[in-house]
N, C-alpha and C positions, 0 to 999 in steps of 0.2 A: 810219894803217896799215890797211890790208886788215881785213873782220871779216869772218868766217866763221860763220855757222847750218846745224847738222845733224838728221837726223830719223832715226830706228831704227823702226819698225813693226814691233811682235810683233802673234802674236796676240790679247793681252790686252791688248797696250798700246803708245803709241807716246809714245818718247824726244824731247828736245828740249834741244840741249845748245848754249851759246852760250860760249866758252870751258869754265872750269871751272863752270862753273853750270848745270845739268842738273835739267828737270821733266817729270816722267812723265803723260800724260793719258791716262784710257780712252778704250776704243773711242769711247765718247757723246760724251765731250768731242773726241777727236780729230774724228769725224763731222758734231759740229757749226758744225766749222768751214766743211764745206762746204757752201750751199746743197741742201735736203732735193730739190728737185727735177732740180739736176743730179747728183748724188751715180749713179745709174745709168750717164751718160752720159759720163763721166769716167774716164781710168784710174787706179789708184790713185798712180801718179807725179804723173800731173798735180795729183789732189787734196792729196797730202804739198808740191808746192810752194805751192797755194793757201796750207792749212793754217800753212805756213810763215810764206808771206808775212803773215799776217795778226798771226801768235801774235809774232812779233818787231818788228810793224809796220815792214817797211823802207819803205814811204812814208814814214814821217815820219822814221826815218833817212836814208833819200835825202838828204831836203832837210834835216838837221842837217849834213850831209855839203856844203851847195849843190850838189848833185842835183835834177833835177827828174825825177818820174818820171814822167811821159812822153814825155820825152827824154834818155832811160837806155839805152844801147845795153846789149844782151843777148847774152849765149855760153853755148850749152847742148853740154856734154859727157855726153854716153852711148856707153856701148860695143854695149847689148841692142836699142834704141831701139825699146822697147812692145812684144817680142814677145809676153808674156803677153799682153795687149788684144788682139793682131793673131789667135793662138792663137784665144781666147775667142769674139771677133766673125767670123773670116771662116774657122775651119773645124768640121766637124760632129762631128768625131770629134776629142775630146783626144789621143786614142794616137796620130795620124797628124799633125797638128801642122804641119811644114814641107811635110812631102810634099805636103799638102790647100791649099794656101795658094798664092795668087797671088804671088809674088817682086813681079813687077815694081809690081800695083798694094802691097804690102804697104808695099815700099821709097821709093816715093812720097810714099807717104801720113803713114806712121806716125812716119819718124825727125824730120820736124819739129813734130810734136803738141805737144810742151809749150811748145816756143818760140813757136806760134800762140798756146795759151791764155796765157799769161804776156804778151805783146803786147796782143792784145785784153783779155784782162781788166780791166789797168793802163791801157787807152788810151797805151799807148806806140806814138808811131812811128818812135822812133830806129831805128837800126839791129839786125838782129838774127839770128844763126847758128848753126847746130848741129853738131856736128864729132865723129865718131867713131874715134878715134885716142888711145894713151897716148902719143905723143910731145908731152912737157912743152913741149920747144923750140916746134914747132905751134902750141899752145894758147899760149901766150906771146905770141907772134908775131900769133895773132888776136886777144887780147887787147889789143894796141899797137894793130894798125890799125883796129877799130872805136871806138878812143876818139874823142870830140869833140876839134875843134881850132881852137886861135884861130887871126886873120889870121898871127901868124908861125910858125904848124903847130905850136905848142905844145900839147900834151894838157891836156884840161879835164874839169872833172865827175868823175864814177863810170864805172862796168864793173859788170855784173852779172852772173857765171858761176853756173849751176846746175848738178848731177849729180843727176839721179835715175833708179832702177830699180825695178820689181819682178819679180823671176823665179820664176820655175817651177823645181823642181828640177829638168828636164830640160826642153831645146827637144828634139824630135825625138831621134836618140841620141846626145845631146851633156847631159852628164851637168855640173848647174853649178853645184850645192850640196849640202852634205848637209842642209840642213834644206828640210824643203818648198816654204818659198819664202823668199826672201829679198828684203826691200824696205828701201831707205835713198835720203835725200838730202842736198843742200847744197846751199845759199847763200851767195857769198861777197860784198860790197861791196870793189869793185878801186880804189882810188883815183888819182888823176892824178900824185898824187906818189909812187907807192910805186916803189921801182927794183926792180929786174930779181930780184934775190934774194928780195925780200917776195912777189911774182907766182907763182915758180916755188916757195916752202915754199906759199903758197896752193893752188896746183894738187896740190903732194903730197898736203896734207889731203882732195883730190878724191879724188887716186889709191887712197887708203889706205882708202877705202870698200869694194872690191871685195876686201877679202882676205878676205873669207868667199866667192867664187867663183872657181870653176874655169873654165879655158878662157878665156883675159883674156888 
């Protein structure tokens, strides 16, 4: 059956709940996870799936799973897809935000970031997508066709779905939380044999991330 890892980032501290079982690490310890020298270069999504990946080691659940992870096909769901970063990096003035901002290099560039890092990182070169949309059906549906398949198109292996954000209480005048910023992720292992009901309460546990934001 599908397992699901999530991450909460406060201020003081970031969450790590793998069903009922939930550990809290400080900033230091969360930080440490990631390399001190890429830790600038990195948005802070990207580092929460690092961070992730490492604190629950799904490599080696991959392959407890016969996973291999570098040929683990990948499906990244965001709805924001790295505004903060885009914000931060390519305009001069916070207050002006969208207006200051390239659209078209913005949209290029940024909604597939974590799916880049999470590929290269892992030396994965299965297959790999990023899809900004809450229709579950969708997401289901991509989830079926980038699985691996034997000679009789039988689905094999794992699915790797992520969610990750970090927001700004506001993009531009688009008003998205009440607390300052809002950052959370997931990780879920999709399995070959899970049917159609296991997939879809899996993605609700995606969906269910965002009810601390507005405008979804």
């Amino acid at each position: 059956m599908a397992e699901t890892y999530r991450c909460f980032l406060k201020p003081s501290a970031a969450e790590f709940i793998c069903d009922q079982d939930k550990k809290t690490l400080t900033v230091r310890e969360f930080e440490a996870l990631t390399p001190r020298r890429e830790r600038p270069k990195l948005p802070v999504n990207n580092r929460m799936a690092g961070a992730m990946w490492q604190h629950f080691s799904l490599n080696k659940r991959l392959k407890e799973f016969g996973g291999d992870p570098t040929q683990t096909p990948l499906l990244i769901l965001n709805r924001f897809a790295n505004w903060d970063y885009v914000a931060e990096m390519m305009c001069g003035s916070q207050s002006a935000i969208l207006e200051a901002i390239n659209c078209y290099v913005a949209t290029a560039w940024f909604p597939a970031t974590l799916q880049g890092y999470l590929t290269i990182e892992h030396g994965n070169t299965a297959e790999a997508l990023t899809l900004a949309t809450t229709d579950t059906g969708i997401q289901a549906a991509a989830i079926d066709s980038i699985f691996q398949r034997d000679r009789n198109g039988m689905r094999m292996g794992c699915v790797i779905v992520g969610t990750f954000e970090c927001l700004p209480q506001k993009i531009g005048s688009s008003q998205l939380s009440v607390n300052s910023t809002v950052a959370f992720g997931a990780l879920s292992i999709v399995l070959s044999q899970d049917n159609e009901s296991t997939v879809i309460e899996t993605l609700t546990l995606h969906k269910e991330l965002y009810q601390h934001v507005f405008n979804i």
